[in-house]
KETOR-683202 format. One record per residue (C-alpha): residue number from 0; residue in one letter; z, y negated, x. Coordinates in Angstrom, 2 decimals. Example, Ala and Ser with C-alpha at 12.3 -4.5 7.8 and 13.67 -1.06 7.14 Angstrom:
REM KETOR-683202
<site resi="0" resn="A" c3="7.80" c2="4.50" c1="12.30"/>
<site resi="1" resn="S" c3="7.14" c2="1.06" c1="13.67"/>
//
This chain:
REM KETOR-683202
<site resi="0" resn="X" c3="107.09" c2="200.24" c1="49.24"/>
<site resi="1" resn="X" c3="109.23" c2="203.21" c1="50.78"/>
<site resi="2" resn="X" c3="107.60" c2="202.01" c1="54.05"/>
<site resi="3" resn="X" c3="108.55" c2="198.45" c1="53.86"/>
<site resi="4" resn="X" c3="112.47" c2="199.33" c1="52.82"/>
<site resi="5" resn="X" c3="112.39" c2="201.15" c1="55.93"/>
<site resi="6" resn="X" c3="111.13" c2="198.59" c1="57.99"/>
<site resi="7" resn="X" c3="113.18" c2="195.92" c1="56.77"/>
<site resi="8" resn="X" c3="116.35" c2="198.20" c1="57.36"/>
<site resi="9" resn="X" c3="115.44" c2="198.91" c1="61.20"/>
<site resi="10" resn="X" c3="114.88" c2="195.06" c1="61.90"/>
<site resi="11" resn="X" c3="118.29" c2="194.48" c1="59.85"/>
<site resi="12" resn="X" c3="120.05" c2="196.94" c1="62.43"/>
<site resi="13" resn="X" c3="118.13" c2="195.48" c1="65.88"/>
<site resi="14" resn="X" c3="119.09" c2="192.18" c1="64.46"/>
<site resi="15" resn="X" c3="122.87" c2="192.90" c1="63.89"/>
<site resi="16" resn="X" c3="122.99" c2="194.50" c1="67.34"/>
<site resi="17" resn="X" c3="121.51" c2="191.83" c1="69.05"/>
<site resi="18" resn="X" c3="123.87" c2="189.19" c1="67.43"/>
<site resi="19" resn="X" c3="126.59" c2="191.68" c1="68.77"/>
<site resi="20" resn="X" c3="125.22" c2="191.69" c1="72.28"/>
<site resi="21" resn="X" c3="124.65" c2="188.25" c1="72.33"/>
<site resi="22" resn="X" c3="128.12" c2="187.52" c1="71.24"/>
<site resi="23" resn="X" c3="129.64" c2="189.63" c1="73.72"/>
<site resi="24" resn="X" c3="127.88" c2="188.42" c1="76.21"/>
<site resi="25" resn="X" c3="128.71" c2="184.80" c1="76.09"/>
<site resi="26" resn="X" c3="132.49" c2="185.98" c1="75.21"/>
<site resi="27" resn="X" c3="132.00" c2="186.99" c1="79.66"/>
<site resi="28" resn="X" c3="133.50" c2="184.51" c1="81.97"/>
<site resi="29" resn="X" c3="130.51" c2="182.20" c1="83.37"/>
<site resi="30" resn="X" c3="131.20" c2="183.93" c1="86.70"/>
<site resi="31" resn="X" c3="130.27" c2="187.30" c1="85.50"/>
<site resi="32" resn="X" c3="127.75" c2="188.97" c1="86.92"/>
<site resi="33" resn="X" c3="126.01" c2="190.69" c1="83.96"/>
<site resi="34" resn="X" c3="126.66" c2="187.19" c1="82.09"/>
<site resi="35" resn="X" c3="124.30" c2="185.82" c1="85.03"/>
<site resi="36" resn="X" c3="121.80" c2="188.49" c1="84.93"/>
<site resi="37" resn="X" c3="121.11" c2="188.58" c1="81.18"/>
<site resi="38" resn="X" c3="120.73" c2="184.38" c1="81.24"/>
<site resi="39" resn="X" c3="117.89" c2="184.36" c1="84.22"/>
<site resi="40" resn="X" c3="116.52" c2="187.23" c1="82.24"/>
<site resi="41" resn="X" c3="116.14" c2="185.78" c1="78.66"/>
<site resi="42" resn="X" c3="115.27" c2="182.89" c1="80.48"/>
<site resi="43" resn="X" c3="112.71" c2="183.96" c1="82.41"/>
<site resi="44" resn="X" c3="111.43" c2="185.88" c1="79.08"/>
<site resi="45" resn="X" c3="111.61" c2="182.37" c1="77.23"/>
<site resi="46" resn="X" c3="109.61" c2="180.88" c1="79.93"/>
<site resi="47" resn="X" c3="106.62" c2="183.32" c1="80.47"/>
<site resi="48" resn="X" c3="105.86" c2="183.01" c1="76.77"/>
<site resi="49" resn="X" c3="105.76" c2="179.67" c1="76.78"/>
<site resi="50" resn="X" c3="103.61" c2="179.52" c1="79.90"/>
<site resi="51" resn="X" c3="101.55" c2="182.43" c1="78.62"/>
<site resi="52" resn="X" c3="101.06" c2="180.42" c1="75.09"/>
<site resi="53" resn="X" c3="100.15" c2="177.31" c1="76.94"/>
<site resi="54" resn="X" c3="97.36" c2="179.21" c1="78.60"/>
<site resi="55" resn="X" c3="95.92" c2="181.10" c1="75.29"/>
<site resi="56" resn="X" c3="96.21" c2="177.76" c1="73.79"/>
<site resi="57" resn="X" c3="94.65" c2="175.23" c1="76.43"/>
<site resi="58" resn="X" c3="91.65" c2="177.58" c1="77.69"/>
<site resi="59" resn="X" c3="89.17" c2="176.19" c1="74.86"/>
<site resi="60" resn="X" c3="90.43" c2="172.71" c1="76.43"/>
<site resi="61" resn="X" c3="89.71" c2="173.91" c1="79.49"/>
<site resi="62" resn="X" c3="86.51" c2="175.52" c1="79.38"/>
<site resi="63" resn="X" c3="84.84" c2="172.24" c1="77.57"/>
<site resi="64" resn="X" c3="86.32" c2="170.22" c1="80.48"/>
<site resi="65" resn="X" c3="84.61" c2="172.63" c1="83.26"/>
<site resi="66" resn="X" c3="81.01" c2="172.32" c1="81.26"/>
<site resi="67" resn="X" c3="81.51" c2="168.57" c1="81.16"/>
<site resi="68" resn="X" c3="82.32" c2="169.00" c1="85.00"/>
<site resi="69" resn="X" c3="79.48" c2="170.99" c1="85.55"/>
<site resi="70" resn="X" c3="76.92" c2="168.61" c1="83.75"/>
<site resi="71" resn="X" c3="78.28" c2="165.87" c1="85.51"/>
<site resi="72" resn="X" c3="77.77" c2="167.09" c1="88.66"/>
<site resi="73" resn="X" c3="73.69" c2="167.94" c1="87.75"/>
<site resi="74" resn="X" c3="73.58" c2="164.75" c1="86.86"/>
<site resi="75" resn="X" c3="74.93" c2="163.27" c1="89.39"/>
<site resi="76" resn="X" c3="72.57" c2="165.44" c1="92.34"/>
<site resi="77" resn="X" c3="69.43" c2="163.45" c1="90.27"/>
<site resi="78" resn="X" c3="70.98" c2="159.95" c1="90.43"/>
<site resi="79" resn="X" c3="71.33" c2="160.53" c1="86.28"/>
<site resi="80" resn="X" c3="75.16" c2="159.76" c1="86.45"/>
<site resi="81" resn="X" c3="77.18" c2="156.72" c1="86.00"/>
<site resi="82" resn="X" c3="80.74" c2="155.38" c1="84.06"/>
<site resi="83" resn="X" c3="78.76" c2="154.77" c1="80.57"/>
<site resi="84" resn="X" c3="76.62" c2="157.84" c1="80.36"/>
<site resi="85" resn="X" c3="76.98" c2="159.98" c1="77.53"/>
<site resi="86" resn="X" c3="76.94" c2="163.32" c1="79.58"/>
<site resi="87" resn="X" c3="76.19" c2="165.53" c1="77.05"/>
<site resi="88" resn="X" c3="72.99" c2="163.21" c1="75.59"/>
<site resi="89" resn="X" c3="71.84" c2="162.54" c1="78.82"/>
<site resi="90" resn="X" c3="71.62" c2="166.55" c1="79.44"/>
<site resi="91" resn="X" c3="69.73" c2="166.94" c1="76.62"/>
<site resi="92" resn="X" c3="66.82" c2="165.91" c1="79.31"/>
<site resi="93" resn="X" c3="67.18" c2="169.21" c1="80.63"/>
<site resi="94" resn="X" c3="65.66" c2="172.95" c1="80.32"/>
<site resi="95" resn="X" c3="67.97" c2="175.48" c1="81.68"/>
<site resi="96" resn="X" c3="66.21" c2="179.18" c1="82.70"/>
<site resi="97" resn="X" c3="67.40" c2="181.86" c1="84.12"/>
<site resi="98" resn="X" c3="65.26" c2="183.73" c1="87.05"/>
<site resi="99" resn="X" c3="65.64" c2="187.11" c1="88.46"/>
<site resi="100" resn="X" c3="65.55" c2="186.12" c1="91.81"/>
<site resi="101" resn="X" c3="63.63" c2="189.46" c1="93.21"/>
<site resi="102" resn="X" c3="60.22" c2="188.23" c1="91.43"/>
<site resi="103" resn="X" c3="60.59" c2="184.81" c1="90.62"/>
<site resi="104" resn="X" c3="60.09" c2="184.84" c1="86.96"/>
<site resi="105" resn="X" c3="61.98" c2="183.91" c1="84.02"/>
<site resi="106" resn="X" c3="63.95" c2="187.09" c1="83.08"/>
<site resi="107" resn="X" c3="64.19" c2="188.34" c1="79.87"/>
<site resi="108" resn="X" c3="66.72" c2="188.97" c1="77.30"/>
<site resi="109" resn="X" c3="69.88" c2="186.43" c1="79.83"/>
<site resi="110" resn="X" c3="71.41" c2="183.69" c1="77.23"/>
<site resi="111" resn="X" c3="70.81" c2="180.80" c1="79.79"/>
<site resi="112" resn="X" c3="74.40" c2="178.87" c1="77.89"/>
<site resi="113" resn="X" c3="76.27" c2="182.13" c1="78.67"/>
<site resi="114" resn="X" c3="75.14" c2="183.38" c1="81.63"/>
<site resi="115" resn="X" c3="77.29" c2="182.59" c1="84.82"/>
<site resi="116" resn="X" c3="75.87" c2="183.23" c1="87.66"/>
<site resi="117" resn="X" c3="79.21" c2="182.73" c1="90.14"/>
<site resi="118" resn="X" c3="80.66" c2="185.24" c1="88.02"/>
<site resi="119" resn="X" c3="77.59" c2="187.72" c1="88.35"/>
<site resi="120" resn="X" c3="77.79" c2="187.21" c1="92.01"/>
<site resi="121" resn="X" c3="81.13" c2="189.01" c1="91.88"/>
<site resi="122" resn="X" c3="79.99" c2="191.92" c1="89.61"/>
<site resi="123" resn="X" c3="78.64" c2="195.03" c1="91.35"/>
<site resi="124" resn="X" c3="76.44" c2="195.09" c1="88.11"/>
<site resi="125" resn="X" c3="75.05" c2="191.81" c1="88.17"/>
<site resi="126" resn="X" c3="74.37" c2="191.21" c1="91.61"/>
<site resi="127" resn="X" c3="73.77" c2="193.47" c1="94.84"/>
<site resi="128" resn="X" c3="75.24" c2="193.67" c1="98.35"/>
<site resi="129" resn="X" c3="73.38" c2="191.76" c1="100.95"/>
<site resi="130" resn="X" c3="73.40" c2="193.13" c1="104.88"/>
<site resi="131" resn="X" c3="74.37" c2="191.31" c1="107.30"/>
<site resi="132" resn="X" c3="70.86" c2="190.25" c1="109.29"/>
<site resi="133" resn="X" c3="70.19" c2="188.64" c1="105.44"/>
<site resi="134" resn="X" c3="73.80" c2="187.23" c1="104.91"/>
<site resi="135" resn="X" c3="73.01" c2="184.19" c1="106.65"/>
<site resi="136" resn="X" c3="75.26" c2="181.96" c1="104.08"/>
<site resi="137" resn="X" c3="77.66" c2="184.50" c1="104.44"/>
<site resi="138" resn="X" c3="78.13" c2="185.27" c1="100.72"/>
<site resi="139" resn="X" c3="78.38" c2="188.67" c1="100.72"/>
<site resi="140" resn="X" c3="76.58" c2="189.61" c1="97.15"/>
<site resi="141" resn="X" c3="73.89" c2="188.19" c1="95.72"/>
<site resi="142" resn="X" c3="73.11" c2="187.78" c1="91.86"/>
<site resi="143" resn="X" c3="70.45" c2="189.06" c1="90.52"/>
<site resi="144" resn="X" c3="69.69" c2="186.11" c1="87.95"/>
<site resi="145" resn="X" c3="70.15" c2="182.67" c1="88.70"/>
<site resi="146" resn="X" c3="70.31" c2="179.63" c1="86.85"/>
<site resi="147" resn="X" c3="67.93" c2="176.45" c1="87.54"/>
<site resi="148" resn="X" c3="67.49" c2="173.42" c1="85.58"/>
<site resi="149" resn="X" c3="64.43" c2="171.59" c1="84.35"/>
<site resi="150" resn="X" c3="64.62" c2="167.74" c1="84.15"/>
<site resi="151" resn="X" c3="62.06" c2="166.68" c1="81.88"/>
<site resi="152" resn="X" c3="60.49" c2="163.28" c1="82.03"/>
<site resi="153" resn="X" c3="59.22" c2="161.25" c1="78.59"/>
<site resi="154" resn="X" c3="56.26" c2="162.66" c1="78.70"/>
<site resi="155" resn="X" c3="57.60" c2="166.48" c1="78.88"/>
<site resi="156" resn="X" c3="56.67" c2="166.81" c1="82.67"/>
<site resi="157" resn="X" c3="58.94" c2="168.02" c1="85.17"/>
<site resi="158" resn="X" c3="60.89" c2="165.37" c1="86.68"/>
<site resi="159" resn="X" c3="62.91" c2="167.35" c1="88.66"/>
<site resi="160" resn="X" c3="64.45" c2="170.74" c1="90.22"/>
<site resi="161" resn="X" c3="68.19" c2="171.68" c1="90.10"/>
<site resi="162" resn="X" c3="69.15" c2="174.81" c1="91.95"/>
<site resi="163" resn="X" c3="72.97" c2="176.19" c1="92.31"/>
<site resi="164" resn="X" c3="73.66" c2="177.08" c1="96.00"/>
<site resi="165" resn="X" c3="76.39" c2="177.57" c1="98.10"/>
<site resi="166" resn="X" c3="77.38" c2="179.26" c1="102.07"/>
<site resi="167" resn="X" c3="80.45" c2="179.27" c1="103.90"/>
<site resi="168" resn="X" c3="81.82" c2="177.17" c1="105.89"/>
<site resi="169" resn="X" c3="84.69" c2="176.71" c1="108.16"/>
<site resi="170" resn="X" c3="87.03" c2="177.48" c1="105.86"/>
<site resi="171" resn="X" c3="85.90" c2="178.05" c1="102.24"/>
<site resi="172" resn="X" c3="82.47" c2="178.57" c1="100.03"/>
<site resi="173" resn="X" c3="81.17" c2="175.69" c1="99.76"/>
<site resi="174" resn="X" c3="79.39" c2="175.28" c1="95.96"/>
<site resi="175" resn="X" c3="76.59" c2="172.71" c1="95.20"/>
<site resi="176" resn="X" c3="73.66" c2="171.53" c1="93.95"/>
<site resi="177" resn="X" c3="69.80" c2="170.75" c1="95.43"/>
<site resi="178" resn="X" c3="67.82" c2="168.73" c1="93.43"/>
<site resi="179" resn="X" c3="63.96" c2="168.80" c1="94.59"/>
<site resi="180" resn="X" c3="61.31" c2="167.04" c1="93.41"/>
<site resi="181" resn="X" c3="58.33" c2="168.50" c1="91.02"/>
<site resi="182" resn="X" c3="56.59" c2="169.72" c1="94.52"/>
<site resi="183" resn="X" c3="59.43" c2="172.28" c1="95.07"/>
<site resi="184" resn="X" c3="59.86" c2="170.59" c1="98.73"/>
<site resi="185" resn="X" c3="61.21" c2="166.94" c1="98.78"/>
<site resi="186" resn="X" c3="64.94" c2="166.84" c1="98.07"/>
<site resi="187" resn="X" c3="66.05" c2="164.39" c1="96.21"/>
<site resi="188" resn="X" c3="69.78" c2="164.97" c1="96.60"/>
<site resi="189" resn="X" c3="72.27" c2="167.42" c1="96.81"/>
<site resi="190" resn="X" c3="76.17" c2="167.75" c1="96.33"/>
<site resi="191" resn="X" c3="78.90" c2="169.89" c1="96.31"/>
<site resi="192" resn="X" c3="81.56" c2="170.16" c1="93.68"/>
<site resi="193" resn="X" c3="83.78" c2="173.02" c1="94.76"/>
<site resi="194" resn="X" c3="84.88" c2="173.35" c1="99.05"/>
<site resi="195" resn="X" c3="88.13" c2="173.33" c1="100.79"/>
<site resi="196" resn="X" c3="86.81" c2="172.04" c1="104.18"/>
<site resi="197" resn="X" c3="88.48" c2="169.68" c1="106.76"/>
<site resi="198" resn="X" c3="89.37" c2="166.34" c1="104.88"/>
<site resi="199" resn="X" c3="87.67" c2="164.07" c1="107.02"/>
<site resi="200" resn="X" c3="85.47" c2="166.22" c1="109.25"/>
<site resi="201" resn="X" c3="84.05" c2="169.27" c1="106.85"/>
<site resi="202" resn="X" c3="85.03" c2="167.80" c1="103.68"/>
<site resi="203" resn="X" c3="82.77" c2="164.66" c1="104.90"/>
<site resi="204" resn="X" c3="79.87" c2="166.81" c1="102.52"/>
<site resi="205" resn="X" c3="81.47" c2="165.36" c1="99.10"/>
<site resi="206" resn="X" c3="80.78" c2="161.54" c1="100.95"/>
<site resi="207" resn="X" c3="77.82" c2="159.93" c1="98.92"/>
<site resi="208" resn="X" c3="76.63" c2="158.25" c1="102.10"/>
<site resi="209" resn="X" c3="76.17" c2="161.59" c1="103.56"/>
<site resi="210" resn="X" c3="74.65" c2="162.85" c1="101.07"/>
<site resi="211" resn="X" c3="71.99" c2="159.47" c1="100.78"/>
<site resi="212" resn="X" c3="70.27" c2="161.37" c1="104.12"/>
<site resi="213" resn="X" c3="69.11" c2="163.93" c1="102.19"/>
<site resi="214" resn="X" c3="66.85" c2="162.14" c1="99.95"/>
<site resi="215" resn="X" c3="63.28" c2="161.81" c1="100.66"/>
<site resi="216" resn="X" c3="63.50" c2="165.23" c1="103.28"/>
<site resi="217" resn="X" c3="61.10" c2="167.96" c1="103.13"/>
<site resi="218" resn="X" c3="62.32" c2="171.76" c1="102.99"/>
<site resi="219" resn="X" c3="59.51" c2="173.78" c1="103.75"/>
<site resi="220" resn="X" c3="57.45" c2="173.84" c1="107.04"/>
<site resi="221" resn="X" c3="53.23" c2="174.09" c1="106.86"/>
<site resi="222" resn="X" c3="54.03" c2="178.05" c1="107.31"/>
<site resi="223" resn="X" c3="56.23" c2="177.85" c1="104.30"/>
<site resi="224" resn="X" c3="59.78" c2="178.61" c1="106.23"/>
<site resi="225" resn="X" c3="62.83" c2="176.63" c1="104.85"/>
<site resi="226" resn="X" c3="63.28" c2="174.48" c1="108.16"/>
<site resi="227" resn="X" c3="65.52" c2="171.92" c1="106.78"/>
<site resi="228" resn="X" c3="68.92" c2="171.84" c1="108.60"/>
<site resi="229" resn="X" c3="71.35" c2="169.55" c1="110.27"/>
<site resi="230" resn="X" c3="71.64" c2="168.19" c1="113.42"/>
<site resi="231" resn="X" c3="74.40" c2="167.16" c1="116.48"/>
<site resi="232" resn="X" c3="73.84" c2="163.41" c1="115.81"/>
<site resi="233" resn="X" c3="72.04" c2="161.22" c1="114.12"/>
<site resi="234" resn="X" c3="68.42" c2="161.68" c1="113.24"/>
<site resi="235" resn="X" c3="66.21" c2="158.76" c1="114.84"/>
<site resi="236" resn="X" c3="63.21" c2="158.12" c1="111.99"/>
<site resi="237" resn="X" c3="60.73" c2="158.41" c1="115.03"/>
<site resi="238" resn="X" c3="61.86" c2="161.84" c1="116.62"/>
<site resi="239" resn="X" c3="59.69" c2="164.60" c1="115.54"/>
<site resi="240" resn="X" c3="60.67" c2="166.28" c1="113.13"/>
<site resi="241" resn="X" c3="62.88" c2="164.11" c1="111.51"/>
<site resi="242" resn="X" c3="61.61" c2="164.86" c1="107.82"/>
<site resi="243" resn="X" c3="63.32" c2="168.11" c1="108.70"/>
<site resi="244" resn="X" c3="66.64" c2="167.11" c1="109.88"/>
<site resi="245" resn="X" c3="69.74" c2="165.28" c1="108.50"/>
<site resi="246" resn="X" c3="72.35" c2="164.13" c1="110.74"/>
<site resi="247" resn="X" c3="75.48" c2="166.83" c1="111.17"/>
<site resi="248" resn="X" c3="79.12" c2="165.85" c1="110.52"/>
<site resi="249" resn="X" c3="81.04" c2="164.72" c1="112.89"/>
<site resi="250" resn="X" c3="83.19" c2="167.06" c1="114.09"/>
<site resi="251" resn="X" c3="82.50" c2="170.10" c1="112.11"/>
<site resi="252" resn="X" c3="80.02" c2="172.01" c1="113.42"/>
<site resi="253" resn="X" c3="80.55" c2="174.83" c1="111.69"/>
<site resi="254" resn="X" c3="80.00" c2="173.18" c1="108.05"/>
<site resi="255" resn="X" c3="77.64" c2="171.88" c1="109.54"/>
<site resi="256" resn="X" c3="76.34" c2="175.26" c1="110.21"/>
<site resi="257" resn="X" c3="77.11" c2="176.43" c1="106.88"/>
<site resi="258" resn="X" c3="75.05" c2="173.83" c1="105.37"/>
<site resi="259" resn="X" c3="71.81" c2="174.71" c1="107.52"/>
<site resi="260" resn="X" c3="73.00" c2="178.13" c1="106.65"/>
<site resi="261" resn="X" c3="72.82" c2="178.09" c1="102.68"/>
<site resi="262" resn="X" c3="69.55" c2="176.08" c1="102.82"/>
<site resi="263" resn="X" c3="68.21" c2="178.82" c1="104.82"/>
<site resi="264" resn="X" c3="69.21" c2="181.26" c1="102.61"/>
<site resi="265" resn="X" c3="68.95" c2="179.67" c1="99.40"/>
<site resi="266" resn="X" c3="65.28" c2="178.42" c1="99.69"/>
<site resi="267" resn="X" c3="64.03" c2="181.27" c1="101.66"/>
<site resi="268" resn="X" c3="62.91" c2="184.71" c1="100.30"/>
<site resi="269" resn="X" c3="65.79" c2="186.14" c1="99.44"/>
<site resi="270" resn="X" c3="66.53" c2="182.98" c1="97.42"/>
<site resi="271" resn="X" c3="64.78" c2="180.82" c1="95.19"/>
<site resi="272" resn="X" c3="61.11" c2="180.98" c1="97.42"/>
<site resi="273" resn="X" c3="59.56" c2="183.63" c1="95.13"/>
<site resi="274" resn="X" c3="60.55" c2="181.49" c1="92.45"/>
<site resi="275" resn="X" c3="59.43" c2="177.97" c1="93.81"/>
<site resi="276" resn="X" c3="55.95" c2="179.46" c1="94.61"/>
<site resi="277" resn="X" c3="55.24" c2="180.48" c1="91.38"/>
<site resi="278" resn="X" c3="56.32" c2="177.30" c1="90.11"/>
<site resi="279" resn="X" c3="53.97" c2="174.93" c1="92.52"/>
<site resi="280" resn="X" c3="51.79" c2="177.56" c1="93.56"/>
<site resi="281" resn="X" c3="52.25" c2="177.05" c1="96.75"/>
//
């Protein structure tokens, strides 16, 4: 009780001085200096809570709209996606797993709804440094888990392969999706939901008629290298190798090169390889 007299007595006396400040502040000629000072200040103060409460406030918000986004964008790399789908039934067809990527099995005891594996990639305890003669993507760190999806068909067979990836480009990591089919080596599509490239040149990888090439190519030569990469050009169905090869973007070579790059890296054995040949015993 003694405690709460007290209290109420201090806030009393901060309360009665700041009335007297405030008072004898606006009493100052608008001109004053220390009149100016203490309005940008309070103002200022009145404006970073209000910022700061939108942001406590709208994160929930925000965090439901960046799943949606992300489910979306799966669906969309399988041809799943259109105006009237219900996102969140229609990824009910998917398993999600998370892999250590060093063995290529399922690890244990990672919450596949929680984990985040562009987050991991950041944390010196989640992922680990790659050198240089293996940074072909140019990442820098790689996780040590990943996430993939499962899409299941009506029967409860796989359907399809959805595997995060993402390189550098010209100017910024590029972040995607590659959707394979159940032999863990024709693509069925790919797309990228977060790059900064070259509107018109680089930034050609977000254009769905691009991104129609990829379906139908093969990853993985006979010797089981990732060999899939674009080209200078277009890709003639008769040249050999074309199964390989998607045509480059016009201008932007080094997306281009990027691209190739985080296929490399992605599918080969410091990506998702270990993983895929466990999974089709290849």
């Amino acid at each position: 009780m003694l405690e709460q007299m007290q209290l109420a007595s201090t806030f009393k006396v901060w309360r009665e001085r700041a009335k007297a400040y405030a008072e004898r502040i606006l009493a100052l000629p608008n001109d004053s200096f220390e009149k100016t000072l203490a309005v940008a200040f309070w103002l200022c103060l009145v404006c970073a809570v209000l910022v700061a409460f939108a942001a406590v406030s709208l994160k929930p918000l925000q965090q439901s709209n960046q799943a949606a986004d992300m489910k979306r964008n799966i669906l969309e790399v399988v041809g799943m996606w259109g105006e009237d789908v219900d996102v969140d039934k229609a990824f009910e067809n998917f398993e999600i797993q998370v892999i250590d990527l060093r063995t290529g099995e399922v690890a244990q005891g990672v919450d596949p709804n929680a984990y985040d594996m562009r987050k991991a990639a950041k944390d010196p305890k989640l992922s680990e440094p790659l050198p240089r003669e293996k940074d072909v993507a140019s990442i820098k760190r790689r996780p040590k888990y990943a996430t993939v999806y499962f899409l299941k068909g009506e029967d409860g067979g796989l359907k399809a392969l959805v595997l995060p990836v993402w390189g550098y480009g010209l100017w910024s990591t590029m972040y995607g999706f590659l959707a394979l089919e159940p032999d863990c080596n024709t693509v069925i599509g790919i797309n990228f939901y977060d790059q900064k490239e070259t509107p018109g040149l680089g930034g050609e990888v977000v254009n769905p008629n691009w991104r129609a090439l990829w379906k139908g190519k093969k990853v993985y030569a006979e010797s089981g290298a990732p060999v899939l990469r674009l080209v200078k050009g277009s890709v003639s169905p008769s040249q050999a190798g074309a199964e390989f090869l998607v045509d480059g973007l016009a201008g932007a070579t080094l997306t281009s090169n990027g691209v190739s790059n985080l296929i490399r890296f992605w599918l080969g054995e410091d990506g998702y390889k270990p993983f895929l040949d466990k999974l089709c015993a290849r």
